[in-house]
C-alpha positions as CSV (number, residue, x, y, z in Angstrom):
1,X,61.5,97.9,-211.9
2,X,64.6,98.2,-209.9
3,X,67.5,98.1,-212.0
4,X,71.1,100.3,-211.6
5,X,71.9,100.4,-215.0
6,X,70.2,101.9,-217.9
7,X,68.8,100.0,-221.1
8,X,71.6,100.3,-223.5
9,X,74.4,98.8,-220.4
10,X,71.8,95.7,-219.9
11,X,72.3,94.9,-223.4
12,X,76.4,95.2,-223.7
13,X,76.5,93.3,-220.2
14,X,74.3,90.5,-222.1
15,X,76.7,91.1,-225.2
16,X,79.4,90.9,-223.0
17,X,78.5,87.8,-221.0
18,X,78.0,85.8,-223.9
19,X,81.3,86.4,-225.0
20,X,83.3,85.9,-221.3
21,X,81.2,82.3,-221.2
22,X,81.9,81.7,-224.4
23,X,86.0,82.5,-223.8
24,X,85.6,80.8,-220.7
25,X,84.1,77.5,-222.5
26,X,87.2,77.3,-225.1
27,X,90.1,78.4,-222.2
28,X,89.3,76.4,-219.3
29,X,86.4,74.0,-220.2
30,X,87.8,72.6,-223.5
31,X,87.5,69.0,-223.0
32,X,84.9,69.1,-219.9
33,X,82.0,70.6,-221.5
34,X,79.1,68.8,-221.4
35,X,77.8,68.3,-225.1
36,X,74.5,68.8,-224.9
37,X,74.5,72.9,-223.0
38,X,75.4,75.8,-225.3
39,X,76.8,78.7,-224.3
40,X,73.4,80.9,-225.4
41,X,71.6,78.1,-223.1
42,X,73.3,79.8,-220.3
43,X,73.2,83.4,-221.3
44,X,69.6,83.2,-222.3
45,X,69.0,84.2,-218.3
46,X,71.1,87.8,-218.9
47,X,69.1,88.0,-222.3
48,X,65.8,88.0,-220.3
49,X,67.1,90.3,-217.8
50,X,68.0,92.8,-220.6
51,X,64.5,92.1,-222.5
52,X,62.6,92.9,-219.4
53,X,64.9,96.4,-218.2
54,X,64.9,97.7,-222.0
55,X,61.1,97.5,-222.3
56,X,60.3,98.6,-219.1
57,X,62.7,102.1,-219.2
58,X,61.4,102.6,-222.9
59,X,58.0,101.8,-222.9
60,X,57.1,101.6,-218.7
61,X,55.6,97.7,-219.8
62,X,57.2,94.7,-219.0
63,X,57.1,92.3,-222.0
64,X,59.1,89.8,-220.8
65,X,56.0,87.7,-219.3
66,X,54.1,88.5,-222.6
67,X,57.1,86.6,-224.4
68,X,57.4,83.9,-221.6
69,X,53.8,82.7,-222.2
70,X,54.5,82.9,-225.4
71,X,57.3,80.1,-225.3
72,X,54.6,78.4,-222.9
73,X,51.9,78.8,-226.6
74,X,54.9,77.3,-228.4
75,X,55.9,74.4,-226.2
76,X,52.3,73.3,-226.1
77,X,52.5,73.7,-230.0
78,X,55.7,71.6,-230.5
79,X,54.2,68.6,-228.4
80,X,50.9,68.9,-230.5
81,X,53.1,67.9,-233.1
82,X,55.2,65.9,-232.0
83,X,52.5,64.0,-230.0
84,X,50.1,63.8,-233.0
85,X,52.2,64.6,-236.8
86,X,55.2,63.1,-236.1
87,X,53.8,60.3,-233.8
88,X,56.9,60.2,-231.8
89,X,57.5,62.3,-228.4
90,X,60.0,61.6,-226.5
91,X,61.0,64.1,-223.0
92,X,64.3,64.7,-223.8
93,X,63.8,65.8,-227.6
94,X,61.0,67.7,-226.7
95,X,63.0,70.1,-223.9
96,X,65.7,70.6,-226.4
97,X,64.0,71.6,-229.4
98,X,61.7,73.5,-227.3
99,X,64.8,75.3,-225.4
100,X,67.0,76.0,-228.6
101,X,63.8,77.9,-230.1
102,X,63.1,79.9,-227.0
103,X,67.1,80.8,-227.2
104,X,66.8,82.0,-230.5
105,X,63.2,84.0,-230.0
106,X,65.1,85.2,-227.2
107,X,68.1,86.7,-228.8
108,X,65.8,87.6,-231.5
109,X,63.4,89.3,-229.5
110,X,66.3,91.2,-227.9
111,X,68.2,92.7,-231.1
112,X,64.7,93.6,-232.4
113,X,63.8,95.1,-229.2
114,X,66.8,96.9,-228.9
115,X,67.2,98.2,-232.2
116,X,63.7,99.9,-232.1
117,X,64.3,101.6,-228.6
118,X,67.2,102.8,-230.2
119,X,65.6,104.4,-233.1
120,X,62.9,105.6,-230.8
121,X,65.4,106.9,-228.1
122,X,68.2,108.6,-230.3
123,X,66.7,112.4,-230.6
């Protein structure tokens, strides 16, 4: 994987990113927003990026298509239920619910990720 920075930078630039977009969304885009995007919707992408770059230098795998399909597993899941328990699915509820999950796998995936290269990389 082709990458200029090393593991630990991929994460603060994620860090980092979340916070400029998240100063940027209070400074400039206080009343233009749209209501329905987050800030971690956005950032997600650089999450990914950093997911992918910290397993690959750490563990030479790339586990960031192992954890896409897994999203894929879970979206399938979601409409199961919401198709067949709930007896209600509608598009637009479906994509949301489906996206805030994968955003919060995401980041959670990332700080766990991160904290065990670090543990495994500190000697």
């Amino acid at each position: 994987m082709l990458t200029l920075f090393n593991w630990p930078v991929t994460v603060f630039i994620a860090l980092i990113l979340l916070i400029v977009l998240w100063i940027i969304k209070q400074v400039f885009f206080q009343n233009h927003w749209p209501k329905n995007i987050k800030i971690t919707d956005i950032a997600v992408v650089f999450a990914w990026w950093s997911i992918a770059v910290t397993t690959f230098e750490v563990w030479h795998i790339n586990m960031l298509f192992p954890v896409l399909l897994m999203f894929v597993v879970w979206g399938i899941a979601l409409a199961l239920y919401q198709g067949f328990i709930r007896e209600n699915f509608v598009t637009r509820r479906f994509w949301t619910i489906w996206w805030r999950i994968s955003t919060l796998a995401s980041y959670v995936i990332l700080i766990g990720i991160t904290a065990y290269a670090y543990f495994i990389t500190r000697t």
